[in-house]
N, C-alpha and C positions, 0 to 999 in steps of 0.2 A: 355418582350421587344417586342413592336411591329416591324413590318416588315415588309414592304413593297414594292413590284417588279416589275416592268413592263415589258411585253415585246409582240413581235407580229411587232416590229415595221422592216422596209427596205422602199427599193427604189419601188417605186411605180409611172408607168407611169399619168399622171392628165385623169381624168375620172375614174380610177382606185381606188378599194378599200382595206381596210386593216380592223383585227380586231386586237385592242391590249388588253392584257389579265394583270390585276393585282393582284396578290393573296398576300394576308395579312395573318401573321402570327399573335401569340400571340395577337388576337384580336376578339372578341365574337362580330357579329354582330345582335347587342339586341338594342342600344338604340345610333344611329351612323347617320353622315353623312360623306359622301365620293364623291370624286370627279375625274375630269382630267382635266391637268392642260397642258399647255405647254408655252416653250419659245425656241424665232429665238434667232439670236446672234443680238446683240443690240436692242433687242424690249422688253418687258415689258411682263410679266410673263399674261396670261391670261387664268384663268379658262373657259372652251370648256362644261362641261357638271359635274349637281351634283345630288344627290339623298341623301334623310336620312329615317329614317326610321319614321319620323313624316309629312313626305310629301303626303302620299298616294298613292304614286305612279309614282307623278307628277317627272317631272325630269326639273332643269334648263337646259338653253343652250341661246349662246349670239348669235343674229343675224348673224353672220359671219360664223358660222355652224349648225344653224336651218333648220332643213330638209333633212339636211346628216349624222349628227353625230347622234344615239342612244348607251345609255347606259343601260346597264344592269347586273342584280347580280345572282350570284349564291351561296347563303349560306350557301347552306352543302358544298359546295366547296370554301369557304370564300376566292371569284374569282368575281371583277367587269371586265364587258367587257366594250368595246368601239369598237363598227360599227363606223367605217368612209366610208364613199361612195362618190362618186363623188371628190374623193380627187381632189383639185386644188394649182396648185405651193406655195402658199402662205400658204399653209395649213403644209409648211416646219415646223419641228420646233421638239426638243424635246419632248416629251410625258412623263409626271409624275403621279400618283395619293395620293392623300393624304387621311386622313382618321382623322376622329373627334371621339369621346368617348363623350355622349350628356348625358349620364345617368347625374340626379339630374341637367340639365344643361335646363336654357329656351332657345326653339325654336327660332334662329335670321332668318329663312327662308332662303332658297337655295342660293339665292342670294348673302349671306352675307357668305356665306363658301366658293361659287364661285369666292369670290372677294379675297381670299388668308386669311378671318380673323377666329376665334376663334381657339380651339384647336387643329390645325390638324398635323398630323406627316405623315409628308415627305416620300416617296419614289425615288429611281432611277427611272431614265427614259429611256427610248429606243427611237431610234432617226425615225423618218418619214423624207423620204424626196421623193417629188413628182416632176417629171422632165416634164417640157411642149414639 
């Protein structure tokens, strides 16, 4: 069973940064895209930054966190991280990650696992909240 955790997340003044850590259980990262996701209360779930292992490298991210947010993995420690920097108030919002299993699976590009679609399993979240 997979598994998935997040955390790293608190109060955090705007300018200020945070990293939050996700570590995946029961999940071989061979042939994977994975992601971070968050959601305010009453806003729309939006994927913040994705990576797979067919990307080379490349990572998504939506203009609304380009240039603050990197992410990054650690394999033998089956741990994606999330740099958040210049945190700003709006950047409130729960923190999740989710994770895809791509084996035997065609490539839909970052984009399209960013946007909440193919087979990913859910994780908790830890909550970020940046105070102006």
């Amino acid at each position: 069973e997979v598994q998935l955790q997040a955390s790293g997340g608190g109060l955090v003044q705007a300018g200020g940064s945070l990293r939050l850590s996700c570590e995946v259980t029961g999940f071989t990262f061979d042939d994977y895209a994975i992601g971070w996701f968050r959601q305010a209360p009453g806003k729309e779930r939006e994927g913040v930054s994705c990576i797979s292992s067919k990307s080379g490298g490349i990572a998504y991210y939506p203009d609304s966190v380009k240039g603050r947010f990197t992410i990054s993995s650690d394999n033998a420690k089956n741990t994606v991280y999330l740099q958040m920097n210049n945190l700003k108030p709006e950047d409130t919002a729960n923190y999740y990650c989710a994770v895809a299993d791509l084996y035997g699976r065609p490539d839909r590009g970052l984009f399209y696992y960013c946007s909440g679609y193919g087979p990913l399993q859910w994780g908790k979240g830890t909550q970020v909240t940046v105070s102006s």
